[in-house]
Biotite code that builds the C-alpha atoms (Angstrom):
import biotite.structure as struc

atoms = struc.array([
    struc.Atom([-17.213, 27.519, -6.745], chain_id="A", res_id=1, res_name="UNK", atom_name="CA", element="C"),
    struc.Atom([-20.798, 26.596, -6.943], chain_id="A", res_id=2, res_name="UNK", atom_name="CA", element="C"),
    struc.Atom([-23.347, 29.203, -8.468], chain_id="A", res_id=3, res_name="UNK", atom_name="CA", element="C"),
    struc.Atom([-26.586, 29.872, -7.699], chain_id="A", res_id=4, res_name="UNK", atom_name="CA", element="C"),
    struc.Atom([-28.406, 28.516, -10.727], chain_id="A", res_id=5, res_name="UNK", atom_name="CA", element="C"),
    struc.Atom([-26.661, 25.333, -10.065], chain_id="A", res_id=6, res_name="UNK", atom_name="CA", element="C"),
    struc.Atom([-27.334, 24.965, -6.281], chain_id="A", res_id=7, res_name="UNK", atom_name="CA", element="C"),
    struc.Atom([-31.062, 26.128, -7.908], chain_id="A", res_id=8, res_name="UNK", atom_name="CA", element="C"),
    struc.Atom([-30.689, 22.941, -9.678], chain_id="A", res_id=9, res_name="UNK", atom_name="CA", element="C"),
    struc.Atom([-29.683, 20.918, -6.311], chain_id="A", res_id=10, res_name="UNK", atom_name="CA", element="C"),
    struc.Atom([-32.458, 22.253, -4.656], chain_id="A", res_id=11, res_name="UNK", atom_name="CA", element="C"),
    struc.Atom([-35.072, 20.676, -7.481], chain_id="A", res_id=12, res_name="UNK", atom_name="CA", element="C"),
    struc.Atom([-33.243, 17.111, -7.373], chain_id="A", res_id=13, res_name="UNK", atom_name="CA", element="C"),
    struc.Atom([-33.591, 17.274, -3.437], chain_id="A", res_id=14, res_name="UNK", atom_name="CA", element="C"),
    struc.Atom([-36.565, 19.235, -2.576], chain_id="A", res_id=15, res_name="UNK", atom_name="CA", element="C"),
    struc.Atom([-38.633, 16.646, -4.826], chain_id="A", res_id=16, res_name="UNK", atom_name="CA", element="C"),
    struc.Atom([-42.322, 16.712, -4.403], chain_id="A", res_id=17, res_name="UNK", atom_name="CA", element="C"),
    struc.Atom([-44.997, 18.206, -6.607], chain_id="A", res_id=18, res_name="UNK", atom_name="CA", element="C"),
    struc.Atom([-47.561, 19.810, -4.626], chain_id="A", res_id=19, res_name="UNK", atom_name="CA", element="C"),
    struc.Atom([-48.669, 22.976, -3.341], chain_id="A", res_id=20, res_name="UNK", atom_name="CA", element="C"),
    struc.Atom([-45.667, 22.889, -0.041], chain_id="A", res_id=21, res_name="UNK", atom_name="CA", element="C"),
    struc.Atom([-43.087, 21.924, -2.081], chain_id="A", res_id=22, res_name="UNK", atom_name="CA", element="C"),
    struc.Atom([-43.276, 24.267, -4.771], chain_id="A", res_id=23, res_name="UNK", atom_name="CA", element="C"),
    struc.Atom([-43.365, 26.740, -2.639], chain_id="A", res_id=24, res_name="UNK", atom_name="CA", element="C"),
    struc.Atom([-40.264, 25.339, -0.633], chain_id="A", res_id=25, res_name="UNK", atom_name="CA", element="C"),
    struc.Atom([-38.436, 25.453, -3.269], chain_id="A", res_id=26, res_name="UNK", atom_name="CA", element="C"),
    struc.Atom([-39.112, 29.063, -4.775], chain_id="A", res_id=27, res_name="UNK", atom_name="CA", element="C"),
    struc.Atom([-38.475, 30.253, -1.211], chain_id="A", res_id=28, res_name="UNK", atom_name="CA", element="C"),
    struc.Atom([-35.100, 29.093, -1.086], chain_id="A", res_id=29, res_name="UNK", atom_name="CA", element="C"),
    struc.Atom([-34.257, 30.584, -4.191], chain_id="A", res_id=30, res_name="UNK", atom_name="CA", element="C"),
    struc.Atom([-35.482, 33.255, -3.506], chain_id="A", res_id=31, res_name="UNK", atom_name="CA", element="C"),
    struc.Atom([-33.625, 33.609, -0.395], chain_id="A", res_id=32, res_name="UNK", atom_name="CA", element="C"),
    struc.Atom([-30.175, 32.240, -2.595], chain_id="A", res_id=33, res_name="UNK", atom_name="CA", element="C"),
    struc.Atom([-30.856, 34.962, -4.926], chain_id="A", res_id=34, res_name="UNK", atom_name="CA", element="C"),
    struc.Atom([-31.628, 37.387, -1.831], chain_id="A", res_id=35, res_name="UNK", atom_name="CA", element="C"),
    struc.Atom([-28.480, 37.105, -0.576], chain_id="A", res_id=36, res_name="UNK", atom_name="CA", element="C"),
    struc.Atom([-26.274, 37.064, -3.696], chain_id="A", res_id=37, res_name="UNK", atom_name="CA", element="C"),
    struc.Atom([-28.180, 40.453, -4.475], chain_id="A", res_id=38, res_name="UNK", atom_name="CA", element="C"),
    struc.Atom([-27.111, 42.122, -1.661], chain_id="A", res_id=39, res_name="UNK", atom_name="CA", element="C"),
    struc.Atom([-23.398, 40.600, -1.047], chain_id="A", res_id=40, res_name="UNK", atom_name="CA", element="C"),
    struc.Atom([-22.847, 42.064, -5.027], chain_id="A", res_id=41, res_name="UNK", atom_name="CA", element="C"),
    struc.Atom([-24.441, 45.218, -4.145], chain_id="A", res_id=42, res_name="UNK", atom_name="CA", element="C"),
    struc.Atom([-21.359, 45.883, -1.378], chain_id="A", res_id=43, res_name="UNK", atom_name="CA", element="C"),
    struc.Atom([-18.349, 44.830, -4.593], chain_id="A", res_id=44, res_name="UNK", atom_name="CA", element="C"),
    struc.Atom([-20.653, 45.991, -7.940], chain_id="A", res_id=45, res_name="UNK", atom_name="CA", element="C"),
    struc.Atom([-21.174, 49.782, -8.979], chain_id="A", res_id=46, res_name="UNK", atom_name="CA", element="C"),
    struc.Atom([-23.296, 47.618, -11.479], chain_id="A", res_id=47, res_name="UNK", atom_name="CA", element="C"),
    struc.Atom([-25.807, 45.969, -8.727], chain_id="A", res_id=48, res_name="UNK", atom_name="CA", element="C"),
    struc.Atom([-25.658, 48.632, -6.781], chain_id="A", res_id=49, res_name="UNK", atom_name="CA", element="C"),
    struc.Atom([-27.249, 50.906, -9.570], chain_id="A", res_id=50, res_name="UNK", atom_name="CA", element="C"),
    struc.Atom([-29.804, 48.445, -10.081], chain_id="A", res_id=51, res_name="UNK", atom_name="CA", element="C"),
    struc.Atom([-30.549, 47.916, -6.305], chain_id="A", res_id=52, res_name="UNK", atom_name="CA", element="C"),
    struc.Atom([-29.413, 51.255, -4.657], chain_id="A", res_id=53, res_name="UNK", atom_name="CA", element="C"),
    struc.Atom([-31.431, 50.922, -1.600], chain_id="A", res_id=54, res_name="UNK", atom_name="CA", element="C"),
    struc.Atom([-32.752, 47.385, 0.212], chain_id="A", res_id=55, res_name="UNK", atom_name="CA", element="C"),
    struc.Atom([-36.818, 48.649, -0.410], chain_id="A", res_id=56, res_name="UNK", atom_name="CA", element="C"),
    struc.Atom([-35.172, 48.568, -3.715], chain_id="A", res_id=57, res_name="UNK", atom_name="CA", element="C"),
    struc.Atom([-34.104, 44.797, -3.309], chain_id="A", res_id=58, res_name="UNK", atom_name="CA", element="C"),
    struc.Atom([-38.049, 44.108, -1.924], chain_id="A", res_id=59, res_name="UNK", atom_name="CA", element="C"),
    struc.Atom([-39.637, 45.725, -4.826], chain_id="A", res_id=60, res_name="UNK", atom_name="CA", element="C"),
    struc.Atom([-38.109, 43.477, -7.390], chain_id="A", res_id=61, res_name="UNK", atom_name="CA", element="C"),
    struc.Atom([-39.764, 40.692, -4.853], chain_id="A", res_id=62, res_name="UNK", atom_name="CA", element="C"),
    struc.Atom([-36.822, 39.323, -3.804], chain_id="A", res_id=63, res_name="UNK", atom_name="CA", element="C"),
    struc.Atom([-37.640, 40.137, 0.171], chain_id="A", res_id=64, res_name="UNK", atom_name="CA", element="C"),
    struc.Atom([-40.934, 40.432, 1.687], chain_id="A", res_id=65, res_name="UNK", atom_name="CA", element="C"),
    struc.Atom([-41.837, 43.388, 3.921], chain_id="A", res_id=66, res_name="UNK", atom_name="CA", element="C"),
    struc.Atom([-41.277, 41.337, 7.022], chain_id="A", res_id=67, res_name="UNK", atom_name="CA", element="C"),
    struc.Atom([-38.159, 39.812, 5.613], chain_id="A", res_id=68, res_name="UNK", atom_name="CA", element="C"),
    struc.Atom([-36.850, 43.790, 4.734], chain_id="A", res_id=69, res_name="UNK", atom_name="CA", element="C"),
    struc.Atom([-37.570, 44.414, 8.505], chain_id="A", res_id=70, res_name="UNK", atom_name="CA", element="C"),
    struc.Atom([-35.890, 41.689, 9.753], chain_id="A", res_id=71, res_name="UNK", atom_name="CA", element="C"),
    struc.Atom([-32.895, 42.187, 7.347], chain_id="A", res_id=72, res_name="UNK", atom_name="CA", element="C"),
    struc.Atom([-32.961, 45.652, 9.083], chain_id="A", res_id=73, res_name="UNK", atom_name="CA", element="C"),
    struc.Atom([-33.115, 45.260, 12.453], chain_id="A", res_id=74, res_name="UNK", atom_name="CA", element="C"),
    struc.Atom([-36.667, 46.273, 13.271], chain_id="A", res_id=75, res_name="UNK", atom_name="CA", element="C"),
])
């Protein structure tokens, strides 16, 4: 089973590149690896869900923009 810090890890050996696009490239798709651990633990962790009870709760801590939140949901 591969975990996110090590597909993280992937990501930097692949996505190479050190400018501006890149960087950004890269965050993103953590981001969006992290994004969707986050909310596949919230539905099997009392834990996660505590810590993220609601999904503006999952945006605050930056890990979804508004648009992304409003896609997420449907709107």
């Amino acid at each position: 089973c591969t975990t996110v810090p090590q597909v993280c890890l992937d990501l930097a050996t692949y996505l190479c590149g050190r400018d501006e696009q890149s960087r950004l490239l890269r965050r993103t798709v953590a981001r969006y690896l992290i994004a969707a651990e986050v909310l596949t633990l919230r539905d099997i962790s009392m834990a996660v869900r505590k810590r993220f009870p609601t999904l503006q709760h999952v945006s605050d801590a930056g890990l979804l923009s508004g648009d992304e939140l409003s896609l997420y949901e449907g709107e």
